[in-house]
Phi, psi and omega in degrees: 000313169307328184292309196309300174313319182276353171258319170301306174306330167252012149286326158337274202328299188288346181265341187287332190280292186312320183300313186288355188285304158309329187260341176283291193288015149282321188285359186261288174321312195263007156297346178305303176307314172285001196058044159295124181291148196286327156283354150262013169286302152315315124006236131003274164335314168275301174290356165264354165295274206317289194327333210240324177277016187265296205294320165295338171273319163319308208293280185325291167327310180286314153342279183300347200047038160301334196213170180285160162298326173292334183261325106052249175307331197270314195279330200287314160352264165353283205286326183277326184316291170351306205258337162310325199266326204283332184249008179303350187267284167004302188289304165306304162334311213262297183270047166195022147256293179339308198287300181338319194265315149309346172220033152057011180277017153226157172195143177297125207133334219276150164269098227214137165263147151250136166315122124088006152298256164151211223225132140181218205255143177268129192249357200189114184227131170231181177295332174250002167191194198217184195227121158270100179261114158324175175265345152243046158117312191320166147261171168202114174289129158236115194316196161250334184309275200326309184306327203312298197308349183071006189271043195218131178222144185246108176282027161220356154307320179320313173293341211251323175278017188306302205294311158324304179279359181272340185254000000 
């Protein structure tokens, strides 16, 4: 019976091992896509580590008959609340690039002031920001949590978004 608890226990390990490898390598390849700064990637990267060794020591615990279920159930709780609040800015960023893109009020090419940004051309639009080359040449990544705010205005939009204001 003990062989059996240590062959469960190091199937844990190894599927919690396997498991962050697959999700650091999807979050490395599509973070590209999304524009993620190598520091919320790192980020990210610790916290699907922590998540997934949270989940594996609940695993272990319930294995060993360390703890009741309910209580358990409880810590797993705790921990998905945790890692919802540690990525809430990640997610929104993400899902308010989405909207940015459904409802076309950028595009590249575009001519666009951002508050407290500046002014120039859009060169680069991904799901958590978009890239502004100035008139002299800077980029500047602008987040989307900024666009969120509505404090932005695009002078070459107006015909192609015309039809929106007419109805």
């Amino acid at each position: 019976m003990e062989w059996q608890k240590i062959l469960e226990v190091a199937a844990i390990i190894a599927a919690a091992w396997f498991v962050v490898r697959i999700l650091v390598w999807g979050m490395s390849k599509y973070s590209r896509q999304w524009a993620a700064s190598r520091a919320e990637q790192i980020t990210i990267k610790r916290w699907v580590d922590a998540l997934v060794i949270f989940i594996a020591i609940i695993a272990i615990a319930e294995i060993l008959g360390l703890g009741s279920q309910l209580e358990l159930l409880t810590f797993a709780g705790i921990g998905v609340i945790i890692a919802g609040i540690v990525l809430q800015g990640f997610l929104s960023s993400i899902l308010l690039g989405m909207i940015a893109f459904k409802d076309d009020a950028l595009r590249v090419g575009d001519i666009v002031e951002i508050a407290g940004a500046g002014k120039g051309r859009i060169v680069k639009i991904k799901l958590t920001r978009i890239w502004i080359e100035t008139d002299s040449g800077a980029l500047l990544p602008i987040g989307m949590p900024v666009l969120e705010s509505g404090r932005y205005w695009n002078y070459t939009a107006r015909e192609r978004l015309k039809k929106d204001f007419e109805h």
